[in-house]
OpenMM code with the backbone's topology and positions (N, CA, C; nanometers):
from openmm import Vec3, app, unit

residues = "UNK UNK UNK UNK UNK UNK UNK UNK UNK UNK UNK UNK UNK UNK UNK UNK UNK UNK UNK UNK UNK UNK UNK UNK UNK UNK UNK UNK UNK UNK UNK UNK UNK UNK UNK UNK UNK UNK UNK UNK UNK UNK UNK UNK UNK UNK UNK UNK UNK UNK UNK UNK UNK UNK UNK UNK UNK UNK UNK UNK UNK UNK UNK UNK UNK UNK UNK UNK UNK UNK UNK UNK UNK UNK UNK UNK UNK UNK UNK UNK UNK UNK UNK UNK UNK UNK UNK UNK UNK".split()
positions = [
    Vec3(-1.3835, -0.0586, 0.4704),
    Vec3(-1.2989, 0.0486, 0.4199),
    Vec3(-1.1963, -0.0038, 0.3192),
    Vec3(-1.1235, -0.1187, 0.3261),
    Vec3(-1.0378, -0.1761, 0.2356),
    Vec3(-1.1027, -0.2152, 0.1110),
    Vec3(-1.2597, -0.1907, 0.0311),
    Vec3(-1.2201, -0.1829, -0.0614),
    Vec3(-1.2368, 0.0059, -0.1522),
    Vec3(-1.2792, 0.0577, -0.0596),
    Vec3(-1.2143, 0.2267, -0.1032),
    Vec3(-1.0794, 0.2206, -0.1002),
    Vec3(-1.0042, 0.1653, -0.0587),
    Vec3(-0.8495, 0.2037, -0.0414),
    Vec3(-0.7827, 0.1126, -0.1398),
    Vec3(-0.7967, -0.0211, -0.1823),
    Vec3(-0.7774, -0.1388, -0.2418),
    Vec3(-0.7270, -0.0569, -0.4133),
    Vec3(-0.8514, 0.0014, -0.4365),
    Vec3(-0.8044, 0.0254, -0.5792),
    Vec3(-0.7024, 0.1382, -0.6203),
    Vec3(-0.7046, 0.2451, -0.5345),
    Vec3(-0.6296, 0.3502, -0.5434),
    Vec3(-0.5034, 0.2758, -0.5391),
    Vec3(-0.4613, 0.2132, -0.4364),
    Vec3(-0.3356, 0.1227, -0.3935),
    Vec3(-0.2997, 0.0734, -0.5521),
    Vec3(-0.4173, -0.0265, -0.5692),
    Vec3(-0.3215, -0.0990, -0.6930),
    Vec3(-0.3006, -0.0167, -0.8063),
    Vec3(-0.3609, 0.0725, -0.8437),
    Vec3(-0.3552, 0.1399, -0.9167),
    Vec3(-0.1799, 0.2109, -0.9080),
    Vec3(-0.1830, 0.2755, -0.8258),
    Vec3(-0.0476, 0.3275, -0.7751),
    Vec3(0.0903, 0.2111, -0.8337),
    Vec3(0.0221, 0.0979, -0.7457),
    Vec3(0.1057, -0.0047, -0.7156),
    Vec3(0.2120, -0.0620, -0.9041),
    Vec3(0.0808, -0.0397, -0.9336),
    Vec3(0.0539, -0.0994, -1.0942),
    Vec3(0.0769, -0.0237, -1.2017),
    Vec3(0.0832, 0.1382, -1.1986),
    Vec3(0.1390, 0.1924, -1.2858),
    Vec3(0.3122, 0.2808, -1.2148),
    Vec3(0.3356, 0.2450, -1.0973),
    Vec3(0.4486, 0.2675, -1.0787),
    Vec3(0.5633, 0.1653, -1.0982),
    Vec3(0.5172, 0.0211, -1.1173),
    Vec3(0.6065, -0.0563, -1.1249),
    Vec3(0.6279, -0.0675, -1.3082),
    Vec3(0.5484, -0.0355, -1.3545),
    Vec3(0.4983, -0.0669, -1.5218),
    Vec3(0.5696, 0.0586, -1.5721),
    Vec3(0.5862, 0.1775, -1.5014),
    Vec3(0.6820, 0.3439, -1.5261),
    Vec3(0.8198, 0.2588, -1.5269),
    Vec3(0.8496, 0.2199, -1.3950),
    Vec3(0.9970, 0.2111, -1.3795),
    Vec3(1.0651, 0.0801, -1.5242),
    Vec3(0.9922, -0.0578, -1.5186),
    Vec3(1.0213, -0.1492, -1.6048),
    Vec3(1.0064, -0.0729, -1.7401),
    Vec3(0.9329, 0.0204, -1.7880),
    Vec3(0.9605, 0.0783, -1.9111),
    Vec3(1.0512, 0.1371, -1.9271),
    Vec3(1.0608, 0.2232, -1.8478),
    Vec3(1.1805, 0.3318, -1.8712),
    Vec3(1.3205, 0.2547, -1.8045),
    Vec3(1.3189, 0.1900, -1.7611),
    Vec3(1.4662, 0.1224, -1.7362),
    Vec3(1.5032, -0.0305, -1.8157),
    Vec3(1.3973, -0.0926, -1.8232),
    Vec3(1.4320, -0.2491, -1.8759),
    Vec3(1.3481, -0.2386, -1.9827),
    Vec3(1.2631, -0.1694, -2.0363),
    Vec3(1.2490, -0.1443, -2.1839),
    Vec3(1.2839, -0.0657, -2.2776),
    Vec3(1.3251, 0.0507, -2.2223),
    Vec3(1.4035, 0.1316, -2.2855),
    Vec3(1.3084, 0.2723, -2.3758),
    Vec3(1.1744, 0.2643, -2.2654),
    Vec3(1.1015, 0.4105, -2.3193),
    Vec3(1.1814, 0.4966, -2.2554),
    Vec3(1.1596, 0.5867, -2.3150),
    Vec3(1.1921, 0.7303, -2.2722),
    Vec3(1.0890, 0.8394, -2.1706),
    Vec3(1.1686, 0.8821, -2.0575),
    Vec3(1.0561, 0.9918, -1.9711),
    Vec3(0.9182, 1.0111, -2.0352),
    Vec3(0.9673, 1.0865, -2.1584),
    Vec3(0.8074, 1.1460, -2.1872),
    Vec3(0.7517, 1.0591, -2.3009),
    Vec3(0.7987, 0.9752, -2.2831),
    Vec3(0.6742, 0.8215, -2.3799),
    Vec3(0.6145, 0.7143, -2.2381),
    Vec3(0.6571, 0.7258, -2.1359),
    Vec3(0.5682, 0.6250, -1.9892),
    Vec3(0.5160, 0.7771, -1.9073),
    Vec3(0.5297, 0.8604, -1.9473),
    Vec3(0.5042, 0.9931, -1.8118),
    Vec3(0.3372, 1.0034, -1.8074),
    Vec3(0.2597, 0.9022, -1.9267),
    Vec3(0.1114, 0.8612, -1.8258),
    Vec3(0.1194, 0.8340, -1.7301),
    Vec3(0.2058, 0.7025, -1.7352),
    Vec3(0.1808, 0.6389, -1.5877),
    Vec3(0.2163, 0.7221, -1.5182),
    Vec3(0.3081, 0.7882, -1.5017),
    Vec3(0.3723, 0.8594, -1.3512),
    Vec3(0.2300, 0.9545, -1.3589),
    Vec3(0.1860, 1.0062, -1.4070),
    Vec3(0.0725, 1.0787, -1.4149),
    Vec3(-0.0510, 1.0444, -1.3601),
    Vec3(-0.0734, 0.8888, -1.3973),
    Vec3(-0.1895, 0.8340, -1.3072),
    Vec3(-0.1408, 0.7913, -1.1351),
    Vec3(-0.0202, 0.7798, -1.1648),
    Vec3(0.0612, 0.7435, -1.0039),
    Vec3(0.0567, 0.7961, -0.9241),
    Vec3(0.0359, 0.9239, -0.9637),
    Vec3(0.0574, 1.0009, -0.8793),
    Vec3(-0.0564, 1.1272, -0.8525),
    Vec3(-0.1410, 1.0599, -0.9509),
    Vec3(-0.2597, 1.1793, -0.9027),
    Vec3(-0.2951, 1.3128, -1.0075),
    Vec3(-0.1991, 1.3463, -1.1157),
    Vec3(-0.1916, 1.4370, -1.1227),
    Vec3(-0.3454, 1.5084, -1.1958),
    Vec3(-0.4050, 1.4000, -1.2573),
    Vec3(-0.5234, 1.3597, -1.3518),
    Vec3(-0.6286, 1.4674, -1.2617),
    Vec3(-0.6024, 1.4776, -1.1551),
    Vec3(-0.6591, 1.5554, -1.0640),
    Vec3(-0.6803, 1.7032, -1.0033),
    Vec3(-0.5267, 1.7662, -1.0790),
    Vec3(-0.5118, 1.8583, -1.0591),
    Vec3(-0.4202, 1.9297, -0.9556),
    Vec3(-0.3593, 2.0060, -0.9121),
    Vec3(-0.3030, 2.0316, -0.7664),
    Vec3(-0.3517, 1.9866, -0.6341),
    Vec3(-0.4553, 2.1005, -0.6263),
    Vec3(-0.5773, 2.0117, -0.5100),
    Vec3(-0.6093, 1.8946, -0.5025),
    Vec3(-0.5874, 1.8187, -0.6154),
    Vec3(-0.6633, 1.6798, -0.5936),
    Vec3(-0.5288, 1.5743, -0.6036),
    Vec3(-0.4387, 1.6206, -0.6930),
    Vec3(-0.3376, 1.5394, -0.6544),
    Vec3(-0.2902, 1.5481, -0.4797),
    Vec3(-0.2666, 1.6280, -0.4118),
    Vec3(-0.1892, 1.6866, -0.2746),
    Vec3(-0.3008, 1.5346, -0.2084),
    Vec3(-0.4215, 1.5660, -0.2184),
    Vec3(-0.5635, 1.4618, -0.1039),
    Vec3(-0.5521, 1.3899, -0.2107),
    Vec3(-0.5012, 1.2984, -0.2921),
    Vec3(-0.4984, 1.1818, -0.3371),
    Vec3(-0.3662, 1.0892, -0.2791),
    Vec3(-0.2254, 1.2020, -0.2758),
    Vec3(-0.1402, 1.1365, -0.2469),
    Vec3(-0.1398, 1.0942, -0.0809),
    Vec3(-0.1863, 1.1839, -0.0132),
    Vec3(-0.2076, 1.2494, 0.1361),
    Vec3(-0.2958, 1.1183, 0.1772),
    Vec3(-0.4422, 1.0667, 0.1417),
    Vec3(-0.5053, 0.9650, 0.1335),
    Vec3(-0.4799, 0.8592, 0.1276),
    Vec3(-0.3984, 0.8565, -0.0214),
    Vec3(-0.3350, 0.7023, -0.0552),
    Vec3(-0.2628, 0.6222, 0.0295),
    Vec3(-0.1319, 0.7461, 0.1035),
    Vec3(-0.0453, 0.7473, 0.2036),
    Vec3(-0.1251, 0.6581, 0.3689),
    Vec3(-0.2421, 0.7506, 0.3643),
    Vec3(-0.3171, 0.6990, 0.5240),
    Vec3(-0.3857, 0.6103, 0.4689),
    Vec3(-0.4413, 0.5796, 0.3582),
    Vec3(-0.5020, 0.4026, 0.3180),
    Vec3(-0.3887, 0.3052, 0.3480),
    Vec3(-0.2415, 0.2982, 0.2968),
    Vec3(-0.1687, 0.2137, 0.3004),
    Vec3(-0.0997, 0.1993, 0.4755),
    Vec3(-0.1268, 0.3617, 0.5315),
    Vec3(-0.0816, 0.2977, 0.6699),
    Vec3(-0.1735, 0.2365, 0.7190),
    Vec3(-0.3148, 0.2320, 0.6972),
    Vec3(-0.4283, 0.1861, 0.7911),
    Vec3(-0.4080, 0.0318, 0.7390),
    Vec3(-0.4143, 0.0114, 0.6045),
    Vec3(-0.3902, -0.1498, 0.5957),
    Vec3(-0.2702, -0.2112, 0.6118),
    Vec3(-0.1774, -0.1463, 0.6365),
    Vec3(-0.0424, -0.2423, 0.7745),
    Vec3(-0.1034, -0.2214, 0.8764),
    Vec3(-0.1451, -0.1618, 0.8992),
    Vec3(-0.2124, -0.1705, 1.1011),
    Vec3(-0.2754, -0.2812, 1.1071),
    Vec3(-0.3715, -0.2851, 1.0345),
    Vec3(-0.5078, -0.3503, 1.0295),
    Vec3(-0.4407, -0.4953, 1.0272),
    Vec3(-0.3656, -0.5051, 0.9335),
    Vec3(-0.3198, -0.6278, 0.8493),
    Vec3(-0.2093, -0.6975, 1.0001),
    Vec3(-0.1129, -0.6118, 1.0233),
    Vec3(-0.0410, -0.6575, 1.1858),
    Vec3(-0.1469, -0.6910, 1.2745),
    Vec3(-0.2500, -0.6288, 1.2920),
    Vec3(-0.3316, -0.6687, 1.4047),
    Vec3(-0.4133, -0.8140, 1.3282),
    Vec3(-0.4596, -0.8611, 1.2071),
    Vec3(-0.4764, -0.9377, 1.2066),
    Vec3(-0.3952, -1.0797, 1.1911),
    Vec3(-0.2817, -1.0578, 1.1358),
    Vec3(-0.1656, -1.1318, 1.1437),
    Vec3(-0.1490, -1.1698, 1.3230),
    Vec3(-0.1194, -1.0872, 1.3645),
    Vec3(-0.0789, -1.1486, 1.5207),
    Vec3(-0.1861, -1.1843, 1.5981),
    Vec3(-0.3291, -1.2134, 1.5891),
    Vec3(-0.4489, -1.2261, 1.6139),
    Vec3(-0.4458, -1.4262, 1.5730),
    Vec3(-0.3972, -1.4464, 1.4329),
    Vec3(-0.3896, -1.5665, 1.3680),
    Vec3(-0.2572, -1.6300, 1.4544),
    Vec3(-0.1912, -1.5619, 1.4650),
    Vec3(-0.0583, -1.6600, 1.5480),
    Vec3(-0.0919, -1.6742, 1.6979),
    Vec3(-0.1151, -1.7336, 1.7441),
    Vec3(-0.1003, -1.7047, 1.8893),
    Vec3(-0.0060, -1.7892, 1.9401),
    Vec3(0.0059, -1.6698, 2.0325),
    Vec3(0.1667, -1.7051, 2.1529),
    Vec3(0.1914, -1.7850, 2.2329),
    Vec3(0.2330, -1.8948, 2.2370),
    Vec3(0.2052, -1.9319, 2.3774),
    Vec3(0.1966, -1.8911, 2.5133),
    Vec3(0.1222, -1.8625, 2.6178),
    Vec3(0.1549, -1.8491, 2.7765),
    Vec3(0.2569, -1.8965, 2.8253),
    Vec3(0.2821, -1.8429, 2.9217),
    Vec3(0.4083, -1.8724, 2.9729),
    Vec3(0.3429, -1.9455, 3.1311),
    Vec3(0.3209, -2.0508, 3.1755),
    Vec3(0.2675, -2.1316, 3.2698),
    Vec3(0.3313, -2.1132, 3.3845),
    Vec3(0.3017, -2.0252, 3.4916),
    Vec3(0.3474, -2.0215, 3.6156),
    Vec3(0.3602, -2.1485, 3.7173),
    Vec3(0.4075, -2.1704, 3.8151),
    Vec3(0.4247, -2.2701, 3.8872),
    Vec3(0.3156, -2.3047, 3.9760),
    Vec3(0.2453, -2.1441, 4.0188),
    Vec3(0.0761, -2.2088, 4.0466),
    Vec3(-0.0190, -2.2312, 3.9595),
    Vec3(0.0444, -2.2041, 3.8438),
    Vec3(-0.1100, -2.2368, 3.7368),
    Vec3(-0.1302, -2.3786, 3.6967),
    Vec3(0.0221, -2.4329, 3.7325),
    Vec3(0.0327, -2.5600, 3.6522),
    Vec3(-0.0672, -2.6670, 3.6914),
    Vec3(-0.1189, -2.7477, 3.6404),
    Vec3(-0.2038, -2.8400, 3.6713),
    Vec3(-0.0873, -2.9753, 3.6312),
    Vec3(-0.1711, -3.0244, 3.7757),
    Vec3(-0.1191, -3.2042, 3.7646),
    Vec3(-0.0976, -3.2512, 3.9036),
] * unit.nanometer
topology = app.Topology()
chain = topology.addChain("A")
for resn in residues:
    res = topology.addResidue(resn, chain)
    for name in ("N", "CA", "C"):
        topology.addAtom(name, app.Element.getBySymbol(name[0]), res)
């Protein structure tokens, strides 16, 4: 499933950060970057399709923190805590 979700993400990821650095630290104006906010956000799509693009995008990015915590804490493991009958010696 992560790579259906992968591109929408960067996409998002990639023309929302490229909106804000224009229009604030380059000095475009709203309606000279308002592609990007346009692809950011879905609109390319229409009402209907923006609402289940953003709605989607939203449950792609929660499913890959889940996914991503469960594999993160899967890679660390915890130590046990060794009871006084378990102990060997």
């Amino acid at each position: 499933m992560a790579p259906w979700v992968f591109l929408p993400l960067l996409i998002s990821a990639l023309t929302g950060i490229s909106y804000r650095v224009s229009k604030d630290l380059l000095g475009y104006s709203r309606d000279e970057v308002h592609w990007l906010m346009s692809l950011h956000e879905g609109e390319w799509l229409g009402d209907n399709g923006e609402l289940i693009y953003v709605i989607l995008n939203s449950l792609g990015l929660i499913w890959m923190l889940i996914t991503g915590f469960q594999m993160f804490s899967k890679k660390i493991s915890f130590p046990k805590k060794v009871t006084k009958g378990e102990a060997k010696g």
